[in-house]
N, C-alpha and C positions, 0 to 999 in steps of 0.2 A: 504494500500500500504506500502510496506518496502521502509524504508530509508538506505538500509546498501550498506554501501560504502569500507568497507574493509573485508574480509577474510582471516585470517592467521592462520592455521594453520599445525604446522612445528614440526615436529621431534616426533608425537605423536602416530605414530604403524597404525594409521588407516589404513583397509583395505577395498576392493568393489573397486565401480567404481564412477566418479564423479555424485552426483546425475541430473539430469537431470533440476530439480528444482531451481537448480543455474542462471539456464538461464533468468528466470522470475525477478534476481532484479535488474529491470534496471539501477539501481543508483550503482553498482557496479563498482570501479574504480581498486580494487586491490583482489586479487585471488591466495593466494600462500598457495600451499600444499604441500609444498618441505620436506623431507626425513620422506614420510610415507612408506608403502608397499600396495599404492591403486595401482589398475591394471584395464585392458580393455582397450576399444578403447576410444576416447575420446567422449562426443554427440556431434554431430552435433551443436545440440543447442546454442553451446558457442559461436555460431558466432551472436546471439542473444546481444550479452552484447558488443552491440556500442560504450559503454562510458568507457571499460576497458582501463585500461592505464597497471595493470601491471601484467602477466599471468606467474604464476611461480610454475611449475611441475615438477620440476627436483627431479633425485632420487626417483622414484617409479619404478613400473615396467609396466604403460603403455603401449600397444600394437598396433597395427591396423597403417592405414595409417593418417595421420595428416589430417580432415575435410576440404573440398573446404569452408565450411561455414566460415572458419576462414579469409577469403579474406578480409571481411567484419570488421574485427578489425581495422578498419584504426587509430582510436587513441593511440595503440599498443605504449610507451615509453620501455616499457621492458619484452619482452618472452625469459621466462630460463625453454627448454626442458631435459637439460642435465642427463645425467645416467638414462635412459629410455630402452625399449625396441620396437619403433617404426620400421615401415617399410615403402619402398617406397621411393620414389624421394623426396627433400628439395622441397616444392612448388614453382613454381613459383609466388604466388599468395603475396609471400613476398616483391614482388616490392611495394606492394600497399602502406606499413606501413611506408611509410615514415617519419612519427614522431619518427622512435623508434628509440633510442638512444641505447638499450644491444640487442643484438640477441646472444642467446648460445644455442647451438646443439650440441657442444660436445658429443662425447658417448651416443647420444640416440638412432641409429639404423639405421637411414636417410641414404638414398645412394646418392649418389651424381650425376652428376656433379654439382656445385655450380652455379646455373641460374644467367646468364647475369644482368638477371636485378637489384641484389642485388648493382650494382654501384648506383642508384639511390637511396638508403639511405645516403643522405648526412648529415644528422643530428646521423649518428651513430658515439659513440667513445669507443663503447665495443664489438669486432666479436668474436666468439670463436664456433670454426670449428673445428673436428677433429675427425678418427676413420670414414673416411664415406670407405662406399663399393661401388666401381663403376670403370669407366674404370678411367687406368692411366694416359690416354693423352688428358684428358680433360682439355681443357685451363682455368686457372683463371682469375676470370672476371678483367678488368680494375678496380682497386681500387682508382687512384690519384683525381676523386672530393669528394671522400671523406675526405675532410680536416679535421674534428673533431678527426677522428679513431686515437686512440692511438697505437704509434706501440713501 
C-alpha cells in the first residue's frame, strides 16, 4: 500500500492526461499540477480520493465538463481550477465542500450562473470568479454569512 500524501508537481512541461492511477492513493491529501500543459477531461476517479484537502490544476489546458464524482471531495480546503479550458455549468455539487476555505475558477471555461448554494461555504476566505459565459441577469448568490471571505 502507498503512503503518499503529497503531489507537487509544478511548472515542469508535462503533458497527457491525469493518470487514472492517482485515484488508488488513498492517503493522498494534496494534488497540484499547476503550470504544466497536461490536457483532457479530468477521470472520474478523482472523486475517489476522500481524504484530498488540496486539488490544484490551474494553468493547463484541461477540457470536458468538471466530474459529478467530484461531489464527493467533501474534505476539499483548496481547489484552484484556474487558466483551464473546461466546459459546462460551475457545479452545483460545490455546496457540499464546505470545508474549503480557496475556491478559484477564474478563467477556466465554467459558465455560469454562480449556484445558490455557494453561500453555504462559510469557512471560505478566498473566491475568485471570473471570465464565466452565461446569461447576464443572473443574480449573485447572497454572500453576507460568509464572514471569513476576504473582500
Amino acid at each position: 500500500m502507498m503512503n503518499i500524501s503529497k503531489i507537487a508537481l509544478l511548472g515542469n512541461r508535462l503533458t497527457g492526461s491525469i493518470p487514472v492511477e492517482i485515484a488508488n492513493i488513498s492517503t493522498l491529501r494534496v494534488l497540484e499540477l499547476w503550470n504544466n500543459q497536461m490536457s483532457g477531461n479530468l477521470p472520474p476517479e478523482l472523486g475517489n480520493l476522500t481524504q484530498i484537502q488540496t486539488l490544484g490544476i490551474s494553468s493547463n489546458y484541461f477540457s470536458g465538463e468538471l466530474p459529478a464524482t467530484l461531489a464527493k471531495l467533501t474534505t476539499l480546503l483548496e481547489f484552484r481550477i484556474e487558466d483551464n479550458q473546461f466546459s459546462g455549468k460551475i457545479p452545483d455539487y460545490i455546496q457540499n465542500w464546505t470545508s474549503i476555505t480557496k475556491l478559484m475558477i477564474q478563467g477556466s471555461g465554467l459558465k455560469g450562473p454562480i449556484p445558490s448554494g455557494i453561500s453555504r461555504l462559510r469557512n471560505l476566505t478566498d473566491l475568485r470568479i471570473s471570465d464565466l459565459e452565461g446569461p447576464e441577469d443572473a443574480p449573485m448568490p447572497q454572500l453576507n454569512s460568509m464572514t471569513k471571505l476576504h473582500t
